[in-house]
C-alpha positions in Angstrom: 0.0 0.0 0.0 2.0 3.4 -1.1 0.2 5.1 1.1 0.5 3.0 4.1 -2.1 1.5 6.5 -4.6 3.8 8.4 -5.4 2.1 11.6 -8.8 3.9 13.5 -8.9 3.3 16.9 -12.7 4.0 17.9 -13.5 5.8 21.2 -11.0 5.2 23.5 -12.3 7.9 26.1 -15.1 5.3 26.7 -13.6 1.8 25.2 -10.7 1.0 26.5 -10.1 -1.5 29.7 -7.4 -3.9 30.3 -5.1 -2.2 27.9 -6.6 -2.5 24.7 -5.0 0.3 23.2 -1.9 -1.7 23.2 -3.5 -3.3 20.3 -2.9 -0.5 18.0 0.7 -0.1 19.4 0.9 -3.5 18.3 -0.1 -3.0 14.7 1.7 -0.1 14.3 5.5 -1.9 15.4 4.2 -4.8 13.2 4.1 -2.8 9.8 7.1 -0.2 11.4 9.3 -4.1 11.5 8.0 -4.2 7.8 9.1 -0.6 6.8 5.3 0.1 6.3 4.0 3.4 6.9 1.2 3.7 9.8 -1.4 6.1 10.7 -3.2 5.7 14.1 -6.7 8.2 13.4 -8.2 8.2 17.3 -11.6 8.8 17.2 -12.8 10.4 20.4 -16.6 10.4 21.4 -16.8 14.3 21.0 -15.4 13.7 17.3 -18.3 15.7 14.8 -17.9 11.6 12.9 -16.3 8.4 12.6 -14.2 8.2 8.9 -14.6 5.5 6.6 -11.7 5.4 5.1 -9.6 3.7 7.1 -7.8 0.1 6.5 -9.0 -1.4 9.8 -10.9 -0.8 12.5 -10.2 -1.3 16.7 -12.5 -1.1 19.4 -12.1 -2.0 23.0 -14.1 -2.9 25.8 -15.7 -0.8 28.5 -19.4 -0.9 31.4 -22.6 -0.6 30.1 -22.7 3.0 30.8 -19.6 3.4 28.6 -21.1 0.6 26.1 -24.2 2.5 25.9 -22.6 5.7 25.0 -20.5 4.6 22.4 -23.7 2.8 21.1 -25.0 6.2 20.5 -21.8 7.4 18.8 -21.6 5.1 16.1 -25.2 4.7 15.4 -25.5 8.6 14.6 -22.0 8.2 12.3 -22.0 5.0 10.6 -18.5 5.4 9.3 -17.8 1.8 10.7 -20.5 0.1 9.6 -19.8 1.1 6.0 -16.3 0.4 6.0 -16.9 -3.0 7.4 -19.8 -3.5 4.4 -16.7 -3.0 2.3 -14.7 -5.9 3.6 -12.7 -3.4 6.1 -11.6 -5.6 9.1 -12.6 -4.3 12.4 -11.8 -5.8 16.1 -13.9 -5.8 18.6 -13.2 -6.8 22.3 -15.5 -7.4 24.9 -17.6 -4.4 25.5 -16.7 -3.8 21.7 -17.9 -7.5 20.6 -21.6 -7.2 22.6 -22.5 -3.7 20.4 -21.3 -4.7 17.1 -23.9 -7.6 18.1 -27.2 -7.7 17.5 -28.6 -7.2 20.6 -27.6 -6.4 24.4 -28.6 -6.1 27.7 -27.1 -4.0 30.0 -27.1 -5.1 34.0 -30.3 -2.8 34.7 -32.1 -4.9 32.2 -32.3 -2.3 29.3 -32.2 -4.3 26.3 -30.4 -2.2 23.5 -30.3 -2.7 19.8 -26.2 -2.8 18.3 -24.9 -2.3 15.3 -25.4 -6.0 13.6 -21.5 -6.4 12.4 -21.9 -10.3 13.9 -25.2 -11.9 14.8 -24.6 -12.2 18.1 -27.4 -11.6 21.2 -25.6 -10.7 24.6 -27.7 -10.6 27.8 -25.9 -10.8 31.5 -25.5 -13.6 34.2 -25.5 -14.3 37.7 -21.5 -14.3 38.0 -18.6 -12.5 36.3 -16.8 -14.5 34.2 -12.9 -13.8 35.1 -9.6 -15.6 34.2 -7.5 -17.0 31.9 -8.7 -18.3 28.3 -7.4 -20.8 26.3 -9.2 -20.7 22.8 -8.8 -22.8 19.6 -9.1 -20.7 16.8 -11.6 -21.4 13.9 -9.6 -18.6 11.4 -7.1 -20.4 9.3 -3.5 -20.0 10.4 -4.4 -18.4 13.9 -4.3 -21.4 16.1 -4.8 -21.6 19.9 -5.5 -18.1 21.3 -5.2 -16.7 24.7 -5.9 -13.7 26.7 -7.9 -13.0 30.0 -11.6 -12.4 30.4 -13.5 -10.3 33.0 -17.2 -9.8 31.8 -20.7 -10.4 33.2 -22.5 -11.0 29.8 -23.2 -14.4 27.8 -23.2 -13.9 24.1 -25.6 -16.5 22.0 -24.6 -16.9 18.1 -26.9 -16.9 15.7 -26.6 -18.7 12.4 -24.7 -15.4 10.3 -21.7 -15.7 12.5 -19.3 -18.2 13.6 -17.0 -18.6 16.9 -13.6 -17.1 17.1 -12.5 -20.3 18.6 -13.6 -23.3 20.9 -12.8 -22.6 24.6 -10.7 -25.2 26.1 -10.2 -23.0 29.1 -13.0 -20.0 30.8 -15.8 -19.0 29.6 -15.7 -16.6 26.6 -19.0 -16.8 25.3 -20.4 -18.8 27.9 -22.9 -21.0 25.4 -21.6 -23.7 23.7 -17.4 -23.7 24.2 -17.5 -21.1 21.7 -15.5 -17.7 22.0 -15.7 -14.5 20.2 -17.5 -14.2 16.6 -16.4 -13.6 13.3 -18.7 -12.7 10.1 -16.8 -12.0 7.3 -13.6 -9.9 8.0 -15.1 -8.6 11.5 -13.5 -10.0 14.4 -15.4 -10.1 18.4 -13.6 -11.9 21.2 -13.9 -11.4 25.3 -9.9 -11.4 25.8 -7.9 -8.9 26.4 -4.4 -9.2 26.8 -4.1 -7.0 24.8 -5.2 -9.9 22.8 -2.9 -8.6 19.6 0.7 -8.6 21.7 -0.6 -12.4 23.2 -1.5 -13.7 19.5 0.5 -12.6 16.9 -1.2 -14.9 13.9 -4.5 -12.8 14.5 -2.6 -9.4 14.4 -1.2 -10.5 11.6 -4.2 -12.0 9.6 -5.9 -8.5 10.5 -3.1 -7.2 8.7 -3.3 -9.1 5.8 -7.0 -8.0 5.3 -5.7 -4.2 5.8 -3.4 -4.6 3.2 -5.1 -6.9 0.8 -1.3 -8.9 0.9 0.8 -11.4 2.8 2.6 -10.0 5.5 6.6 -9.6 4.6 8.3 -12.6 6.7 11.0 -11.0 8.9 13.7 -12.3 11.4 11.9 -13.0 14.6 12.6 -9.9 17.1 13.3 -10.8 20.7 9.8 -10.1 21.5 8.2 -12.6 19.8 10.7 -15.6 20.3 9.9 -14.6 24.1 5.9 -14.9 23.3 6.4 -18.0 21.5 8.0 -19.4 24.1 5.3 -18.7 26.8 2.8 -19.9 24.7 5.2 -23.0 24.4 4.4 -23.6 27.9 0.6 -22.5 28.0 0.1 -25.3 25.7 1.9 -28.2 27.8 -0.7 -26.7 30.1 -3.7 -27.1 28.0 -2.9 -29.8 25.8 -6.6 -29.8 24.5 
């Protein structure tokens, strides 16, 4: 791309818990290893719209009064949701996943229409879910995924989207083994992590997407031999 990749980060005043905005730090050192030119555009909740023309989308997670708010955002300015009509990859983590859903409910029992990216109907449960996820990827070339959860809501799947992967550890979803949802080159999962730095095959797939290309192989830099080498060991301790 001569232009380089434009990487929107989407209401991080409101969005944001666990360190998800680590996930655009991660893109950006991904394509900066690659000599690709980045531009992070942060979209703010007091910004007049959300563009359309950027090359992938991020959103983190946040509480329903938060959730609710960014609801409101990005139903008034559907930059997003015409990007992602384009084929435009977004990511959408916890908070994020439940309002590019169908449907949520919020813990006063409001029930709150969402912006439809995945079919995908979240309402809450007795107990937060919290803790360490193991995850096999359904996305070709991802494999086993991890990250930690911390979230109150169970997300159903409807028959227009599929499951990020199939827990072997947590809850994720909480129906079924499955975690996270994917419909067409939009991506909802419950980990943070960030969930980017802790899996680079789904960073880089996201990439790909952006890009329209195979990522450049490189020499491995010394923070991702460490990674694989944790994840090395996460395995030998979920060997489902």
């Amino acid at each position: 791309m001569s232009g380089g990749v434009r990487i929107a980060l989407l209401l991080p005043d409101l969005l944001g818990t666990y360190g998800d905005r680590g996930n655009v730090l991660v893109l950006e050192q991904r394509l900066a290893w690659r000599g690709i030119p980045s531009e992070t555009v942060t979209v703010l909740s007091s910004a007049p719209e959300v563009p359309e023309s950027c090359d992938v989308y991020l959103l983190g997670g946040g509480e329903d009064v938060a959730q609710t708010a960014a609801m409101r955002v990005l139903s008034r300015s559907p930059g997003l949701q015409r990007a992602a009509a384009r084929g435009v990859p977004v990511l959408g983590i916890c908070g994020g996943l439940q309002l590019l859903g169908t449907e949520f409910t919020t813990g006063d029992g409001v029930r709150h229409e969402g912006l439809g990216l995945v079919d995908a109907v979240t309402e809450p449960a007795g107990e937060r879910a919290i803790g360490e996820v193991t995850a096999n990827s359904v996305l070709a070339g991802v494999g086993m995924l991890t990250g930690f959860e911390n979230h109150l809501g169970r997300t159903r799947l409807g028959a227009g989207s599929v499951p990020l992967g199939r827990v072997t550890r947590g809850t994720g979803n909480g129906h079924e083994r499955a975690e996270g949802a994917v419909r067409g080159h939009v991506v909802c999962t419950y980990l943070h992590g960030p969930i980017l730095a802790r899996n680079p095959a789904l960073g880089g797939l996201l990439l790909e997407w952006a890009m329209g290309a195979p990522l450049q192989p490189i020499a491995e830099p010394e923070e991702l031999a460490a990674l694989r080498v944790e994840r090395t060991r996460v395995r030998a301790r979920n060997p489902k």
